[in-house]
Z-matrix of the N, CA and C atoms (Angstrom, degrees):
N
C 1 1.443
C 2 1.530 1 108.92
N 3 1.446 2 103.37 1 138.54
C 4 1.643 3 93.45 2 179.46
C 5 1.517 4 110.94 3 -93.96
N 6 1.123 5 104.61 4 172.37
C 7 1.824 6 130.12 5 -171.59
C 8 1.322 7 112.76 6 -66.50
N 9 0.980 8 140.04 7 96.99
C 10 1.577 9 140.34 8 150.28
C 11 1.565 10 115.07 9 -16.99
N 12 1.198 11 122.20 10 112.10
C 13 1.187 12 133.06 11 -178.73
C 14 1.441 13 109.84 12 -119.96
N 15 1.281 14 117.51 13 141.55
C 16 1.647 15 127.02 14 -176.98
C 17 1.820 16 105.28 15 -95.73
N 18 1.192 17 83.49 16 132.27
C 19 1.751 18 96.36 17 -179.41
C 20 1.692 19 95.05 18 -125.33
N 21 1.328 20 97.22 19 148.26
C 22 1.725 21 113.39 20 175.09
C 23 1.404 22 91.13 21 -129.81
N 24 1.708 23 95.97 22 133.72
C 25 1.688 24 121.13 23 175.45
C 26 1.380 25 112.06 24 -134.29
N 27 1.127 26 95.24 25 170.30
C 28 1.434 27 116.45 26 172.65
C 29 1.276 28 123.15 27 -146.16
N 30 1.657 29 129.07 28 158.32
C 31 0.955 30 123.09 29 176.74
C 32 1.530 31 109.03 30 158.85
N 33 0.988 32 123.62 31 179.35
C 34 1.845 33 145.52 32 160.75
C 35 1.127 34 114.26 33 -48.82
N 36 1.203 35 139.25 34 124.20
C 37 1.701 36 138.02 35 149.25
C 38 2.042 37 96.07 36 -92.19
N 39 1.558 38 90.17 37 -177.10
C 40 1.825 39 106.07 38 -154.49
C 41 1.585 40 95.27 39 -63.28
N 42 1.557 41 130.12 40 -20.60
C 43 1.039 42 131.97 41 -157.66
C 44 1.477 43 104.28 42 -91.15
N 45 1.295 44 119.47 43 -2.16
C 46 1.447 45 127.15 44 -167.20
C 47 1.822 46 113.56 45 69.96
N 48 1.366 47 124.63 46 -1.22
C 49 1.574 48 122.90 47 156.32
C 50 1.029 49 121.17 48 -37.61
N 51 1.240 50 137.76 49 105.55
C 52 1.690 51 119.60 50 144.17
C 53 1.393 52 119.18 51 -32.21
N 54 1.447 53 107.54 52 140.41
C 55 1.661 54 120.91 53 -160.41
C 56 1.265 55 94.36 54 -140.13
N 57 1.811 56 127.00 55 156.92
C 58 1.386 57 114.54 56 173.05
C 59 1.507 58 75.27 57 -162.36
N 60 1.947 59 127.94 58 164.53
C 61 0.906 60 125.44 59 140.24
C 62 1.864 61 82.76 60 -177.31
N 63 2.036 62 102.81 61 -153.89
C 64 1.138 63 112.79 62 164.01
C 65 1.555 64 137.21 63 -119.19
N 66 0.831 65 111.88 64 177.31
C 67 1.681 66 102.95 65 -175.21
C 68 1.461 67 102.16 66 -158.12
N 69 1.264 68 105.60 67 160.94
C 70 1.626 69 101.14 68 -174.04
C 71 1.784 70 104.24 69 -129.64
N 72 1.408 71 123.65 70 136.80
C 73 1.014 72 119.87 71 173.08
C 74 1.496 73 124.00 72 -153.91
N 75 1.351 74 127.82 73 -153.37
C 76 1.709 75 109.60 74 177.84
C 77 1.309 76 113.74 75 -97.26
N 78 1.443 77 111.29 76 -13.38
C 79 1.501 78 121.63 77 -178.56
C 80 1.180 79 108.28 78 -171.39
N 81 1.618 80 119.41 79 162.73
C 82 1.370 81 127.34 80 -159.03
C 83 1.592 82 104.19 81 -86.14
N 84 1.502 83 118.39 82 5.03
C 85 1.809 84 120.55 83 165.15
C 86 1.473 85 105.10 84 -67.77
N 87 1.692 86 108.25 85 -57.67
C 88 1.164 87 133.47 86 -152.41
C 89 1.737 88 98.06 87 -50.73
N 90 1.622 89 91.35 88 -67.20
C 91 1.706 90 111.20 89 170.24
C 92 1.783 91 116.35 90 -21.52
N 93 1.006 92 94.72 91 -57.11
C 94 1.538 93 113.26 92 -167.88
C 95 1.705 94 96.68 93 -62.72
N 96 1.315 95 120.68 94 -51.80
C 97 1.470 96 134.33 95 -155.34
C 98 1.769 97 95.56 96 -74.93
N 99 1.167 98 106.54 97 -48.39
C 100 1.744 99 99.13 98 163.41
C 101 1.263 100 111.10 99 -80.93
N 102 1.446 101 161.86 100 -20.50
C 103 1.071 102 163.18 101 -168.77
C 104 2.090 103 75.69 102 -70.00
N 105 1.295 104 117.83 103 -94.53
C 106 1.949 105 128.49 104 -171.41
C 107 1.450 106 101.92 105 -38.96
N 108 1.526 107 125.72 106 -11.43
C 109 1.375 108 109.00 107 -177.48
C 110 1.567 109 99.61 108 -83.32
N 111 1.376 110 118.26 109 -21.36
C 112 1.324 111 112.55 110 -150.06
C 113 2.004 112 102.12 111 -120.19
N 114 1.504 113 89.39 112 27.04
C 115 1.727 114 112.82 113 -177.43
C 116 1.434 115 114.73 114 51.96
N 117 1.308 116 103.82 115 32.37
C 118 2.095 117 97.83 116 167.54
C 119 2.035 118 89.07 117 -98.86
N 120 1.530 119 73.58 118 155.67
C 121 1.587 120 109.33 119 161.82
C 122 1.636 121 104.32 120 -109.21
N 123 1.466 122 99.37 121 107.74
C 124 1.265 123 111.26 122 -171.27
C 125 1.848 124 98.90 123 -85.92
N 126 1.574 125 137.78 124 118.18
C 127 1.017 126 141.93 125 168.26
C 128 1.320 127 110.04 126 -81.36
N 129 1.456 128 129.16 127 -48.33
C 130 1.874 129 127.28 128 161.76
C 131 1.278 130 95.33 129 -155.53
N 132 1.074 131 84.35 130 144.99
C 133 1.957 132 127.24 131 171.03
C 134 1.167 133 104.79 132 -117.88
N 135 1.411 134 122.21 133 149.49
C 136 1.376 135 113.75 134 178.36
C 137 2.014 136 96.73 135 -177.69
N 138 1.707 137 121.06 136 143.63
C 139 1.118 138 113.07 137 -154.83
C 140 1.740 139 113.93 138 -74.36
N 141 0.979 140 126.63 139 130.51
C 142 1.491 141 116.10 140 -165.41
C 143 1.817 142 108.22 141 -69.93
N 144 1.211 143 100.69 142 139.89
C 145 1.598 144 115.48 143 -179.58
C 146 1.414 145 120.60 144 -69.86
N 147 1.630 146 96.99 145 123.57
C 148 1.990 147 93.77 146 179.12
C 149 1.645 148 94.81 147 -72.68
N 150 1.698 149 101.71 148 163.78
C 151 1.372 150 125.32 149 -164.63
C 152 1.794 151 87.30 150 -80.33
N 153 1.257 152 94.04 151 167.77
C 154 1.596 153 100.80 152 -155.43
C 155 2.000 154 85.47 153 -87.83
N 156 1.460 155 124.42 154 -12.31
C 157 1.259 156 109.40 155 -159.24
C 158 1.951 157 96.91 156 -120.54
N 159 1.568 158 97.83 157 26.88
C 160 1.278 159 104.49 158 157.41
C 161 1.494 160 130.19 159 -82.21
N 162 0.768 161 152.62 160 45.36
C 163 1.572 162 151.05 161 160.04
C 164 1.388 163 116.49 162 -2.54
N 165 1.369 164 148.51 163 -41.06
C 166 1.288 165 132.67 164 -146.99
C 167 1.476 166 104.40 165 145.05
N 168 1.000 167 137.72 166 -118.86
C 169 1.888 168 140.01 167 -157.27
C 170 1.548 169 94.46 168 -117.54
N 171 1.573 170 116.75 169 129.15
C 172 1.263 171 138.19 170 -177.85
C 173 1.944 172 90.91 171 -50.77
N 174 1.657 173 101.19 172 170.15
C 175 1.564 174 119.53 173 -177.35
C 176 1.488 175 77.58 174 -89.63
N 177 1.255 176 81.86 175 148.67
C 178 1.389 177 117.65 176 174.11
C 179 1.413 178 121.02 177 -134.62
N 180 1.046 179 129.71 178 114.66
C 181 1.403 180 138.45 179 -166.22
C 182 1.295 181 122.94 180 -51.37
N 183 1.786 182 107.91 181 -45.31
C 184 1.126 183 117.73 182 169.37
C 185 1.770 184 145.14 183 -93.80
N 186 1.889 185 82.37 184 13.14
C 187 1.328 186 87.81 185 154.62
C 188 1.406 187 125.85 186 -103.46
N 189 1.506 188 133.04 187 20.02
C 190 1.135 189 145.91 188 174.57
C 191 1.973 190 105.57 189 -110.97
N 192 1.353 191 105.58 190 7.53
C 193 1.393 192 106.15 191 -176.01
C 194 1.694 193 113.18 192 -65.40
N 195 1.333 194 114.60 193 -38.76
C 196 1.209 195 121.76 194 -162.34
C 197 1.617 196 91.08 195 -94.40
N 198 0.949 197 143.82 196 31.61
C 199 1.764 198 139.02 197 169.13
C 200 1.506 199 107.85 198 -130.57
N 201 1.366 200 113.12 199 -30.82
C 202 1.352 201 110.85 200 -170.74
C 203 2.123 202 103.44 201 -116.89
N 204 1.299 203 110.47 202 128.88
C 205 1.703 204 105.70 203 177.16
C 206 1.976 205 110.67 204 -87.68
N 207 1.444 206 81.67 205 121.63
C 208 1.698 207 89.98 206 164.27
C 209 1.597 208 115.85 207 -8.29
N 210 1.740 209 110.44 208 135.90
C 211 1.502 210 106.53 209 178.10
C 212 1.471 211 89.19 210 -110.88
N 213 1.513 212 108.18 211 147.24
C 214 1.564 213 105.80 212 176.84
C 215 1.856 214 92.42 213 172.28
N 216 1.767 215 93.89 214 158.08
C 217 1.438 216 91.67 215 145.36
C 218 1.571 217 142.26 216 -95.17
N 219 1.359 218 126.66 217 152.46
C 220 1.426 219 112.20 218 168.06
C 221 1.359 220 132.07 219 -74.21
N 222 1.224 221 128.39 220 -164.70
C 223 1.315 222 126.56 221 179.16
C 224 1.917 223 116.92 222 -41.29
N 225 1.634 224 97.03 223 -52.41
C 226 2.010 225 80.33 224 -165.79
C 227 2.157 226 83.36 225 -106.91
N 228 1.072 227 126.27 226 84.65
C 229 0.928 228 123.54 227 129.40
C 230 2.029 229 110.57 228 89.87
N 231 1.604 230 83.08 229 -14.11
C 232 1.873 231 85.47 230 -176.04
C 233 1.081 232 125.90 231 -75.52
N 234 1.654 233 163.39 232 140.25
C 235 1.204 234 152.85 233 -179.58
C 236 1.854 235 101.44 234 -73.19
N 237 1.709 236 102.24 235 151.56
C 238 1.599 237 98.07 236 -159.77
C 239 1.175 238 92.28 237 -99.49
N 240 1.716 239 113.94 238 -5.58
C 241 1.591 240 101.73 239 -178.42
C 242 1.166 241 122.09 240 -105.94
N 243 1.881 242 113.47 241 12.31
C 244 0.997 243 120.54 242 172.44
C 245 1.564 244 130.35 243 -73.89
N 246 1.112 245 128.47 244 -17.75
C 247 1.284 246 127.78 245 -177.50
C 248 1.683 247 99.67 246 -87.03
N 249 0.980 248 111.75 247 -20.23
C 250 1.863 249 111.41 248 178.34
C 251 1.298 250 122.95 249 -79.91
N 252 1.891 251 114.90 250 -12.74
C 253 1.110 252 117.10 251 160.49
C 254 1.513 253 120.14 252 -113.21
């Protein structure tokens, strides 16, 4: 199955409004084919741009679990990460 990709359009709905937003689909045909199902006049579609400071798979918290130890206090009040600094 292919990947859902976000497209940003623009264009006309039946009322003659300018319309703009996003939609997500497998390709920019598909896009278009629900864009006329739903009475826009699509003027351009086009695939929306990853942010330039995307790299690959969002941070994730819990893959830094095993490098960094829990911050917290213990039972009477001491910080646990205090003796490590």
């Amino acid at each position: 199955m292919a990947e859902d990709l976000i497209f940003e359009w623009s264009g006309t709905d039946r009322a003659g409004k300018k319309v703009s937003g996003e939609t997500r689909g497998a390709s920019l045909a598909s896009v278009k084919a629900i864009l006329r199902k739903q009475g826009i006049n699509a003027k351009s579609v086009k695939k929306q741009s990853k942010s330039l400071f995307s790299f690959g798979e969002k941070n994730n918290p819990r893959r830094y679990r095993a490098f960094y130890p829990p911050i917290g206090n213990d039972d009477e009040g001491r910080s646990t990460f205090g003796s490590v600094l």
